[in-house]
C-alpha positions in Angstrom: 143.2 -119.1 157.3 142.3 -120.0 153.8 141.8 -123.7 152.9 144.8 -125.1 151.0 145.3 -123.1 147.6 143.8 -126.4 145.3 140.8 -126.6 147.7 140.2 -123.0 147.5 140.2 -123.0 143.5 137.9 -126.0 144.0 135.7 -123.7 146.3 136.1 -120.5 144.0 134.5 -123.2 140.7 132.1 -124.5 143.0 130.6 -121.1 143.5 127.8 -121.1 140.9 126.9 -124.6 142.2 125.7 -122.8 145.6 124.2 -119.9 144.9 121.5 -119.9 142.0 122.0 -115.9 141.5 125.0 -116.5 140.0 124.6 -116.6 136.0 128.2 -117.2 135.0 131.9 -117.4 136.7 135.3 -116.5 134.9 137.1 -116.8 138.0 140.4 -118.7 137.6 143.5 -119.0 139.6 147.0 -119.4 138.7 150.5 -119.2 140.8 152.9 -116.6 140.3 156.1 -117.9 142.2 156.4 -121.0 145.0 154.7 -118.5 147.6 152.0 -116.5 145.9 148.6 -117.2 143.5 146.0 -114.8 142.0 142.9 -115.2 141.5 140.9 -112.9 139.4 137.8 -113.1 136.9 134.1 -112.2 137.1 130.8 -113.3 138.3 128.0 -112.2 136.9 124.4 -111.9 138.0 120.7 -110.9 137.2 120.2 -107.3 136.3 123.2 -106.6 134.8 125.1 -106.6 138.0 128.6 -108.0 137.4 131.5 -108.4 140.6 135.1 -108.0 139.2 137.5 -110.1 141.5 141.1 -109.7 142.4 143.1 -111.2 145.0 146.3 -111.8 145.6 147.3 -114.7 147.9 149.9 -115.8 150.3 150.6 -119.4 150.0 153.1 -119.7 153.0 150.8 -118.2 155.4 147.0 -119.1 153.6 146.2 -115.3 153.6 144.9 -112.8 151.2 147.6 -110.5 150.8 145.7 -108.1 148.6 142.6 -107.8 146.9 140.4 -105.5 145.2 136.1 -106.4 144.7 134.2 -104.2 142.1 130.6 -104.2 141.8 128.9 -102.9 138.4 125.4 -102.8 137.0 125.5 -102.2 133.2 129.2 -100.7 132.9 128.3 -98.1 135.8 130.2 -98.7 139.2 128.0 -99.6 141.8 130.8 -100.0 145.2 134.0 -101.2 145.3 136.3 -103.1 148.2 139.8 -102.6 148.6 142.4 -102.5 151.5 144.3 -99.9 151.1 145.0 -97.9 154.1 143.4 -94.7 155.5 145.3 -94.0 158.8 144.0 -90.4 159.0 140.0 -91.4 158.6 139.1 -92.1 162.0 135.8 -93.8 160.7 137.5 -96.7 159.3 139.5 -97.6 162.3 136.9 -100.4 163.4 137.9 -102.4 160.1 141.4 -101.1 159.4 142.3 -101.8 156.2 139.0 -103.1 155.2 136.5 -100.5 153.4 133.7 -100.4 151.3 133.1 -97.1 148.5 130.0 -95.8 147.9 128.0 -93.5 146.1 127.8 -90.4 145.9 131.5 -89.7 145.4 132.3 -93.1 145.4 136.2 -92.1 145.2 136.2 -90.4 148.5 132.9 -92.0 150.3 134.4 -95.1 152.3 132.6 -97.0 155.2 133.6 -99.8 157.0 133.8 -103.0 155.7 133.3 -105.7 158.6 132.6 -108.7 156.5 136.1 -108.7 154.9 139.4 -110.0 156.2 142.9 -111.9 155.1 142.3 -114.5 156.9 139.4 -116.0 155.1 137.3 -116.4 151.8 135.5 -113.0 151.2 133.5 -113.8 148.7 130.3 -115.3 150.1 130.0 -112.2 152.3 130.1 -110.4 149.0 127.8 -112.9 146.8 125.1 -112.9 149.8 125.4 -108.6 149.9 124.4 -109.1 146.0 121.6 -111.4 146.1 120.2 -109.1 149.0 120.3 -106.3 146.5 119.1 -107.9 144.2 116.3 -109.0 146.3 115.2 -105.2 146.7 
């Protein structure tokens, strides 16, 4: 379960505070009803790499309902996250809906994706997956 929606926008403008890769934050979040938030904006990193971040969230249940995590390096896509199912790709069964895209034919080329969830913050699985590339 997600911390309570204000501690988790407290977490999400805390995020540059605990990782020193991170060069700037536009993330913001906002309610769109009694029962749902968004949170979207970017965080951007040495090299040019840039994460695009989306999520919806389910303030009844503390959930991520839906979300979508796009990584670019100077305007060119590098992978993307996203949930949306794949019932006939037996490969992603292990992390159903959870998948990562990837070069080559990013569009089509999905793997699992076991760091993700709805039940929890996503994005210092994704941050630390960043600084490791960045690291190479």
């Amino acid at each position: 379960m997600l911390p309570s929606f204000p501690d988790y926008a407290a977490f999400l403008v805390s995020l540059p505070e605990h990782y020193a890769a991170i060069q700037s934050s536009t993330l913001h979040t906002f309610t769109i009803g009694p029962l749902s938030a968004e949170v979207e904006g970017t965080v951007t990193f040495p090299g040019g790499y840039v994460l695009d971040i989306w999520e919806l969230i389910d303030l009844e249940n503390g959930t991520i309902r839906y979300y979508s995590y796009e990584l670019e390096k100077n305007g060119e896509r590098v992978w993307w996250y996203d949930p949306q199912a794949h019932p006939n790709d037996p490969s992603l069964a292990s992390t159903h809906p959870h998948h990562k895209h990837v070069h080559p034919d990013i569009k089509h080329n999905r793997i699992p994706a076991p760091g993700l969830s709805f039940s929890g913050p996503n994005l210092p699985f994704l941050i630390e997956e960043i600084i490791q590339l960045l690291a190479e």
